[in-house]
N, C-alpha and C positions, 0 to 999 in steps of 0.2 A: 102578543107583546114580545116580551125577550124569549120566549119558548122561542117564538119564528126568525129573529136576530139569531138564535144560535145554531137552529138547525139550517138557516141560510146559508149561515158562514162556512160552516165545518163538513155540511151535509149528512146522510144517513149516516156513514161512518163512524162521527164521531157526536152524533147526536147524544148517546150515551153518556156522556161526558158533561153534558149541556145540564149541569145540577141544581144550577141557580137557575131554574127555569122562567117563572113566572113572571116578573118584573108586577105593574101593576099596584094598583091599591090593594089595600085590606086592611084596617084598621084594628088594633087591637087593643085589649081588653081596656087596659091603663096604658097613659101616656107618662106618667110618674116613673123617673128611674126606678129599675127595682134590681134588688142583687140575687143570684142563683146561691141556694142551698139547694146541695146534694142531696145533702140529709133528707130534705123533703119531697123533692122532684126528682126521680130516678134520671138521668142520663138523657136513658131514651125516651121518656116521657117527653122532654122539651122536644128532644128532636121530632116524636110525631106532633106535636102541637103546630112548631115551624113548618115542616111542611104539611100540614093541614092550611094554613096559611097561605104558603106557596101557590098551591094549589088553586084554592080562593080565588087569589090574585088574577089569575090567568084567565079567570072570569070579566075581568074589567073590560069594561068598553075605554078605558082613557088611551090614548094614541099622541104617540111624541114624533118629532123631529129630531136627529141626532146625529152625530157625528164619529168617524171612529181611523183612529190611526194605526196600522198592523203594519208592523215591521216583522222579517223575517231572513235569513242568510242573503237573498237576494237583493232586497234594500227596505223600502215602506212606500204603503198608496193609502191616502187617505179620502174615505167617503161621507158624500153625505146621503141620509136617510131618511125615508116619510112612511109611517107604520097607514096603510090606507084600509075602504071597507077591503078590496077587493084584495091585495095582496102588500109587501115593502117593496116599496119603490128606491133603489139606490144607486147613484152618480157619483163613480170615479173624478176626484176632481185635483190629484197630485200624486204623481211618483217620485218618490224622495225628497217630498217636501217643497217641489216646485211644481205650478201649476200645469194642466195639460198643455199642447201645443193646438192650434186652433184645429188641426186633422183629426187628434184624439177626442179633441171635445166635440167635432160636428159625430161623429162617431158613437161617441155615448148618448147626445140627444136622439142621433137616429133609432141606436137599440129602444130607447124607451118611449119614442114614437110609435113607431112599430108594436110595443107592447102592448101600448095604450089604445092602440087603432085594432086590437086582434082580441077579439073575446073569448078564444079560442085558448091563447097564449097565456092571457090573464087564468083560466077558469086552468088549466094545470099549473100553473103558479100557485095558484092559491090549494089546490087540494095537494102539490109537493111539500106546500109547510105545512101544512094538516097536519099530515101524514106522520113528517118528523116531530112537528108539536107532540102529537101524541105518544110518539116512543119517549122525546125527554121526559112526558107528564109519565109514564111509566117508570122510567127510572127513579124522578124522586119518589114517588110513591113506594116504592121497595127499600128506600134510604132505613127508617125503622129498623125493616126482618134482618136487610141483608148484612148489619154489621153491629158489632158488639161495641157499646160505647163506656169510656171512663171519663171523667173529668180532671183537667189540665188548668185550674185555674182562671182565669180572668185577666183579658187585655185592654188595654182602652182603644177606642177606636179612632179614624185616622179620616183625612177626607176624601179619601177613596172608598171607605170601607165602613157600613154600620150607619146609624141611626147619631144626628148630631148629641155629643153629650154622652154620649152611651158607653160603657164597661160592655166587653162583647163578652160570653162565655165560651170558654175554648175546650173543647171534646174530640179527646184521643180516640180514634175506630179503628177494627180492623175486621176481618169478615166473620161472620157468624157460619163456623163448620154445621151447624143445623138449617142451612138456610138454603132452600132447591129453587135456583130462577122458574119461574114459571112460562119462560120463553127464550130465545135467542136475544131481545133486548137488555134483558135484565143478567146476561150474562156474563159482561162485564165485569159486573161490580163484584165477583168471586175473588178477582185478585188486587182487588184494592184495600191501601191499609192507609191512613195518615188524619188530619186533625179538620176539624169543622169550628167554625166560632157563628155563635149563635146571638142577636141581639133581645137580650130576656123580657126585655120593657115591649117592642112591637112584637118578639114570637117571628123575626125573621132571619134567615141563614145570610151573615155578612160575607163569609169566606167558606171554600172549601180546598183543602190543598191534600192533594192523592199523589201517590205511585203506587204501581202495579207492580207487586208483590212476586209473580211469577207471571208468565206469557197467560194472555188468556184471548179467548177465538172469539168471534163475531158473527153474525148472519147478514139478515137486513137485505137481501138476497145479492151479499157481494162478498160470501164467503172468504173468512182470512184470521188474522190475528195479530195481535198487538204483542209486542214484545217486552219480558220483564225489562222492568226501569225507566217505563215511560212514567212522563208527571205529567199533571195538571192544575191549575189553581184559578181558580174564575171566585172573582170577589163583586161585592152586589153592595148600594147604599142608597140613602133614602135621596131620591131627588125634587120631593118638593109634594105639594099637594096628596100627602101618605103614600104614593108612590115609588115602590124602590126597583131602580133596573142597575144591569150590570157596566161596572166601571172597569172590570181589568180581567182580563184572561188570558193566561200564559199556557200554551202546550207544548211538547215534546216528545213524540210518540216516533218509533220504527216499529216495523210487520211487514207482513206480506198479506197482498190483495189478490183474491183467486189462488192463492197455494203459490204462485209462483212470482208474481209480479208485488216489487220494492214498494212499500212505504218509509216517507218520511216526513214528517211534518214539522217545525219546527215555528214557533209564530207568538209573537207579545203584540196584543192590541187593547187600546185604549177606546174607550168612551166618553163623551164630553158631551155639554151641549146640548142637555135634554131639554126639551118646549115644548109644551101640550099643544095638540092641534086639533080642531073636533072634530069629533069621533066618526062625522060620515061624509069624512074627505073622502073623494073618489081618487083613483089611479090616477087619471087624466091632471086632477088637482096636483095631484102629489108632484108628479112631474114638474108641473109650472112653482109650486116651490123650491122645488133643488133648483130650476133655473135661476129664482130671484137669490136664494141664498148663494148662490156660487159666483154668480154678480158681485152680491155684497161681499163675500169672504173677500173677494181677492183684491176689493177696494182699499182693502188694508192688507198689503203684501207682508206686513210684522208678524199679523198672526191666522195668516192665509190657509198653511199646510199644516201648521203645528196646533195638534190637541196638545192637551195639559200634559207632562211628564209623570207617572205614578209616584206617588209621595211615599207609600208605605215597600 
């Protein structure tokens, strides 16, 4: 699900990061608004509930069609995507908001011809998002140990963000000095300090907004490290059928890759446009999807290249 949407985008790198992991169903307890006391539920109590939840989710077999616009210092390209059995399937289909030129676009059907015709290419596809799946599914799993949490209140939620209806719960963190990563993944989250909003009624993580407190290093076998004052903020909400995947992620990171070579990332993308599609779309399928959507998008050149603008 969104595990493989964000370890796609970002890669090993910054897989870490990838907090809002799950997307996915999971249904919880009550569907009844309910308001957080303190008093009753420690902090961190919610937070392992939600991701126990998170977690769940990533179990689902449900599979979307979606769309995403990433701007960055250089301009924006906006894609569309099909979650398949075999791996995500995704076509470039604008750079800055205008569609490809016909050389771009025979160019991207060719790459994902090609993909689709190599079983080879597919079968490392799919065990490269595994792979990073599993470092994100590591990280929220340490969300709990690795930071000490207070409560901040209650905000409403926005339509990017949370559970429709919903008062999110908002929780101040910052690292727990008792807390040993148990690996190079989870060592990240040493220097991370800033605020989580939690939806209390489903037990899901709407928001998470970080900076990195001091420089902190990486593994992942591309040795390096992130530099204090980088942020990040990936926000998540319900899309339909108990399903929540991610609407907004914003990074900002500088380091150095391999000790000596420049990082800089800089990037706000949006997601739009989630539709279910069943669950044992092949590759091959997925492809002929982005074909027919990319057709239709651009039948309407009004809202061809533009995903929605974030509201919150």
């Amino acid at each position: 699900m969104l595990v493989n949407l964000m370890s796609r985008t970002y890669g090993p790198l910054l897989a870490g990061f990838a907090l809002l992991s799950a997307g996915g169903t999971c249904r919880a307890a009550s569907s009844a608004p309910q308001s957080y006391d303190p008093g009753k539920i420690p902090p961190v109590e919610l937070v392992r509930q939600a991701v126990q939840n998170e977690v769940a989710a990533n179990n689902s077999s449900l599979k979307h069609m979606f769309r995403s616009r990433k701007q960055n210092p250089q301009g924006s390209q906006t894609r569309l995507y099909v979650e398949t059995q075999q791996a995500t399937a995704g076509m470039t289909v604008a750079y800055n908001d205008k569609p490809l030129s016909p050389d771009q676009m025979r160019d991207e059907e060719n790459r994902l011809a090609g993909l689709a015709s190599s079983p080879e290419q597919l079968s490392r596809k799919h065990a490269q998002e595994a792979e990073n799946a599993q470092r994100t599914l590591a990280i929220m799993k340490a969300l709990p140990e690795a930071f000490l949490y207070e409560y901040a209140g209650e905000v409403p939620a926005s339509d990017g963000v949370g559970g429709a209806n919903h008062k999110l719960v908002r929780l101040k963190f910052h690292p727990n000095p008792a807390y040993q990563p148990p690996s190079h993944t989870e060592q990240v989250l040493v220097g991370m300090e800033g605020a989580l909003e939690i939806d209390p009624t489903e037990k899901r993580i709407a928001q998470i907004d970080g900076t990195l407190s001091k420089e902190v290093s990486f593994g992942w076998g591309i040795l390096g490290h992130l530099d204090q004052g980088g942020h990040f903020l990936v926000e998540q909400r319900d899309v339909g059928k108990d399903s929540w995947e991610i609407s907004h992620m914003a990074l900002s990171f500088t380091g150095k890759i391999l000790l000596f070579k420049s990082l800089s990332i800089k990037t706000d993308e949006v997601f739009s446009d989630f539709r279910s599609v069943p669950s044992n779309t092949t590759f091959a399928q997925g492809v002929e999807m982005l074909k027919q959507e990319e057709a239709k998008l651009f039948q309407n050149p009004a809202q061809a290249a533009n995903a929605p603008q974030h509201s919150r």
